[in-house]
ZATOR-238177 format. One record per residue: x, y, z of N, C-alpha, C in turn; residue in one letter. Coordinates in steps of 0.02 Angstrom, whole numbers, plus 50000, padded with zeros to 5 digits. Example, Ala and Ser with C-alpha at 12.3 -4.5 7.8 and 13.67 -1.06 7.14 Angstrom:
BEGIN
506604971650390506154977550390506604983550390A 506424988850354506844994750357506455000250394S 
This chain:
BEGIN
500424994150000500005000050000500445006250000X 500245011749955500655017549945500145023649972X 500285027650006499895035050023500345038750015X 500165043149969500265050649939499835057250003X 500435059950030500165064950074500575071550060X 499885075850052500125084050048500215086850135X 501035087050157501015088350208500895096450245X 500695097650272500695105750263501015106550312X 501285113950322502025118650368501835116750425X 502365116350474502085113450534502005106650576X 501965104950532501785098650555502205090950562X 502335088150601502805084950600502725076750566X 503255074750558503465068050487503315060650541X 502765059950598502805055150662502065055850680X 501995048850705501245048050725501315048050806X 501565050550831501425049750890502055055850938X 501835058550991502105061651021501935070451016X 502305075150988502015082450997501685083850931X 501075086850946500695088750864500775095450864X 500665097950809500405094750739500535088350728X 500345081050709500765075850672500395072850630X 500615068750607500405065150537499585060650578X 499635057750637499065054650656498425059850664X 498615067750657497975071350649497625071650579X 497985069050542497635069150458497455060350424X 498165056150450497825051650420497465045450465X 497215042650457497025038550500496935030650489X 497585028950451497815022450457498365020050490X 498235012250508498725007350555499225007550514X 499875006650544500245001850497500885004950438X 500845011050418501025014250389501485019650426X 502185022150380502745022150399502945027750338X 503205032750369503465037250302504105035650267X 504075035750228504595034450165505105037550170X 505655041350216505795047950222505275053150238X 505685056950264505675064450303505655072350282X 505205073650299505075080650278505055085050358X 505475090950351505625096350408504875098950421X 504885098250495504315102750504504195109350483X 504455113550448504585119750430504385118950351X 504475113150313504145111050260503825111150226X 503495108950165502535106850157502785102950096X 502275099150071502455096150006502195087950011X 502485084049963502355077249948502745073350023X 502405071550024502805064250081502325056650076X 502725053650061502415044350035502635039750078X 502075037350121501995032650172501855025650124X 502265021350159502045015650142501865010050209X 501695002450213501584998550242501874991450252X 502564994550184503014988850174503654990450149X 503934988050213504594993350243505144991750198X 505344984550167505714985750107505484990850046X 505074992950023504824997249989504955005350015X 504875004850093504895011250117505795012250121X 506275008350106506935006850115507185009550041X 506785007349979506915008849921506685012349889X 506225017949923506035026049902506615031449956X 506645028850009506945035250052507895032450050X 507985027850053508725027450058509165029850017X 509705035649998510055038749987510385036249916X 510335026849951511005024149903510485020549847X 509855022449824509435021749762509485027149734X 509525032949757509795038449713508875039649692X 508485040149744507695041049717507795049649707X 507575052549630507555060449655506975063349673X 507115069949719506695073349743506575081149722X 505905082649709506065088949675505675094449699X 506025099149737505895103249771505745111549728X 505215114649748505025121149746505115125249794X 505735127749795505825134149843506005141449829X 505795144849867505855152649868506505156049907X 506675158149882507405160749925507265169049895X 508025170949959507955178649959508315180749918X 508135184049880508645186049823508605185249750X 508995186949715508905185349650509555180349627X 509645173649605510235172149613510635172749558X 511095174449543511425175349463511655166649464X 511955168549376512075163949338512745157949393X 513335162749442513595158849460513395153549531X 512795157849539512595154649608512135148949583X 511645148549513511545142549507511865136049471X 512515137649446513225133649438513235128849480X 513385133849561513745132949598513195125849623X 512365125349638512265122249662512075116849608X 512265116449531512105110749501512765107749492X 513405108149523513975106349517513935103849574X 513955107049659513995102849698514155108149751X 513805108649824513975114649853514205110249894X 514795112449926515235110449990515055111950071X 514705109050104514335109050159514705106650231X 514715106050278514835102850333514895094650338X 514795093350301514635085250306514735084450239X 515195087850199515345085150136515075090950080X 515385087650006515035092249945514465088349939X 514075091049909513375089349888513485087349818X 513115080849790512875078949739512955083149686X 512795084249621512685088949575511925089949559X 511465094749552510745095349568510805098449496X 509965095949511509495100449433509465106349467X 509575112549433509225118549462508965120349392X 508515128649401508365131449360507875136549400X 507885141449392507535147249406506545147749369X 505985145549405505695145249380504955152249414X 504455152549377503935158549388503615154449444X 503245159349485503075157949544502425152049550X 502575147049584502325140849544501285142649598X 500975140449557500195141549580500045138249656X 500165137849695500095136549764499715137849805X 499495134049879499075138549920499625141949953X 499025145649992499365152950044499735148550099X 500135150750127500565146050195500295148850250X 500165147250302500015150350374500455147150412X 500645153950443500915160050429500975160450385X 500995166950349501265167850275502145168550272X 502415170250214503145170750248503205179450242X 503515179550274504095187550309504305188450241X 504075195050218504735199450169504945203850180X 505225204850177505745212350168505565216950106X 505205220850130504995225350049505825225950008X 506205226250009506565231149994507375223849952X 506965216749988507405214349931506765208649904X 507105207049831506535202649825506565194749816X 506295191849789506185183449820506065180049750X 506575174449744506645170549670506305162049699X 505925160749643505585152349650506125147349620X 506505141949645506905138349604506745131449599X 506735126849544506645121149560507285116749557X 507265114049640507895108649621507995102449662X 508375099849604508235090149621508615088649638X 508695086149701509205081349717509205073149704X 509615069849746509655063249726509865060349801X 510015061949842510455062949912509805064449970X 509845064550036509325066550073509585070250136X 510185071250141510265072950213510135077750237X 510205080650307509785084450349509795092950315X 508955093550294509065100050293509275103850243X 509615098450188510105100250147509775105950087X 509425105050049509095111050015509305117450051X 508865117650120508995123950133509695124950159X 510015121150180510935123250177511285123750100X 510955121050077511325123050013511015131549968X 510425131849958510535139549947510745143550022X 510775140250057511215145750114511855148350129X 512105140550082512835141050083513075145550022X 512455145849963512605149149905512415159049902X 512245160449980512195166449990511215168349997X 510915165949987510215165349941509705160450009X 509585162250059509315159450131508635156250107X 508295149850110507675147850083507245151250133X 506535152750104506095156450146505195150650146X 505495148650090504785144250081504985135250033X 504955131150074505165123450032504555119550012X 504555116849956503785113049959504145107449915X 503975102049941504225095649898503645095449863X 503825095449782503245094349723503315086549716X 503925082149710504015075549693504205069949698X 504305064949732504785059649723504725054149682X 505255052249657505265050449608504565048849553X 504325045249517503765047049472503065048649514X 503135049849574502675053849602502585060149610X 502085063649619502235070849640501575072549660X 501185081049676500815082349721499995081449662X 500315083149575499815081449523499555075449526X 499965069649548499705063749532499065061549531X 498825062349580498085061949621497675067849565X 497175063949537496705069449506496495075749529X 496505080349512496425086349556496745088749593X 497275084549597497945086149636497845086149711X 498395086349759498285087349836498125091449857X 498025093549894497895100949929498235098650008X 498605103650066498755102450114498425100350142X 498585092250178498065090850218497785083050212X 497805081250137497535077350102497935072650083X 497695065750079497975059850063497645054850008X 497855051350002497475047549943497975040249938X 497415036749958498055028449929497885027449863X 498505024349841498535023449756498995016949747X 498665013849703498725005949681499285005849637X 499935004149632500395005949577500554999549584X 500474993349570500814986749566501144986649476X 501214992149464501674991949386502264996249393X 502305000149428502675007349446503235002649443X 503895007449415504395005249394504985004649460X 504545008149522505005006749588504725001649612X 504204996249587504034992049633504454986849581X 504494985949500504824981949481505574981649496X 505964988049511506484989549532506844984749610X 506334982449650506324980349717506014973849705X 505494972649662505624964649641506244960249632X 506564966049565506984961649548507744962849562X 507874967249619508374966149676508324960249734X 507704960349739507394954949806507404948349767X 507454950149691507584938949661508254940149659X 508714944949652509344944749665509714942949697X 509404944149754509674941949811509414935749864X 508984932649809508714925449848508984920549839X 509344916049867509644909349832509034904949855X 509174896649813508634894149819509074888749868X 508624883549884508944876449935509584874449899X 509364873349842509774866949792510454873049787X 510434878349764510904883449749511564883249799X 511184881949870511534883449926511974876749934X 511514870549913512004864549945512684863749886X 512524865749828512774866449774513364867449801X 513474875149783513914880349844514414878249875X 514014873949939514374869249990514814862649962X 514504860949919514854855149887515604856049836X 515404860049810516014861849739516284869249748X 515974874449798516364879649794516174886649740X 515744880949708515414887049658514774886549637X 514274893249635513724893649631513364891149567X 512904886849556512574884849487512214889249467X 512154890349401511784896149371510984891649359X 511004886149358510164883249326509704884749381X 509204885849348508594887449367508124882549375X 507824884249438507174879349456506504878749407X 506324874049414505714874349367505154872949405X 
C-alpha cells in the first residue's frame, strides 16, 4: 500500500508524540513514512506499509530524486546557480550535482503564517532536484550559496508528485494509490530475486565451491 500525502508547514513527519503530526490527518494502522520532511516544510511525503519498499524510496543509496520548489531571498545570478548544480560544499561534505533552474512563481496555496518579506529585497522560486537526502540540505545549500530559503515545498519523488492524484493534493490530504506496475516496485522485485538463493543453489555452493547458474522449474 502507497499513500501520497500533501504535508502542510508545521507539522511533524511522526504519528505519535508532539502535534501537529501526521496521526491528525491520516488515519491508518500500519504505515510508515518513506523519508522525512522538516517541520518547517510542506509538500509530497509517501507513506508506505512495506518497509522494504519504504527502504527503496527514502534510502540515499537508490539515488530516488526529489524535486523541490523553493523561494529564496534574492535574485540568484548565473554563478550561484552553477554553483549548486555542480555541487555545494557543506559541513558534512560536497553535495551531489542538482537540477536547478530558476522558475515563475509556481500556483500554490497561501502558507500560514505567510512568509516575512522584506519590501526592499526581492524573492526568486527555484526548482531543484536532488538525489541525496541529508539533513536539511536544500535549505543549507542555497544558504551556503548566499540566497537563505524562505519557503520549501516538495512537488516530487521520484515518478510521484503532488499532480498525481486527480485534482491534485491540497495540504492536508491523502489519497492511497494502487501502483503494482510502477517502475520502483519492479525495481525492488527484481533486487529481492537477486538476492534470493534457492535450497539446491546453497547445497551446490557447499559442495564444489561454486554457485550453479540453473534454474528451478
Amino acid at each position: 500500500m502507497i499513500i501520497l500525502f500533501n504535508k502542510p508547514y508545521n507539522v511533524l513527519c511522526q504519528f505519535t508524540g508532539d502535534t501537529p503530526n501526521l496521526a491528525d490527518f491520516i488515519d491508518l494502522k500500519g504505515v510508515y513514512a518513506a523519508g522525512r520532511l522538516d517541520k518547517d516544510s510542506e509538500g509530497l511525503l509517501v507513506l508506505t506499509d512495506d518497509g522494504a519498499l519504504q527502504d527503496q524510496i527514502s534510502h540515499p543509496k537508490h539515488k530516488q530524486p526529489k524535486t523541490y520548489w523553493v523561494q529564496v531571498e534574492g535574485v540568484p545570478d548565473e554563478k550561484a546557480i552553477r554553483a549548486l548544480q555542480t555541487g555545494v560544499q557543506l559541513k558534512d561534505g560536497l553535495t551531489r550535482p542538482a537540477k536547478v533552474k530558476i522558475i515563475d512563481e509556481p500556483a500554490v496555496w497561501p502558507r500560514t503564517p505567510a512568509v516575512r518579506y522584506r519590501a526592499a529585497i526581492p524573492t526568486t522560486w527555484l526548482e531543484i532536484t536532488i538525489t541525496e537526502g541529508r539533513n536539511r540540505q536544500v535549505r543549507r545549500m542555497t544558504a551556503a550559496i548566499g540566497y537563505p530559503t524562505l519557503r520549501l515545498i516538495r512537488y516530487a519523488i521520484g515518478e510521484w508528485n503532488l499532480d498525481s492524484i486527480e485534482n491534485g493534493l491540497q495540504p492536508g490530504e491523502w489519497r492511497k494509490i494502487d501502483t503494482p506496475q510502477t517502475s520502483l516496485k519492479r525495481n525492488h522485485e527484481q533486487q529481492q530475486a537477486k538476492t534470493t538463493y534457492s535450497p539446491d543453489r546453497r547445497r551446490h555452493h557447499r559442495k564444489t565451491g561454486k554457485v550453479s547458474t540453473r534454474r528451478r522449474t
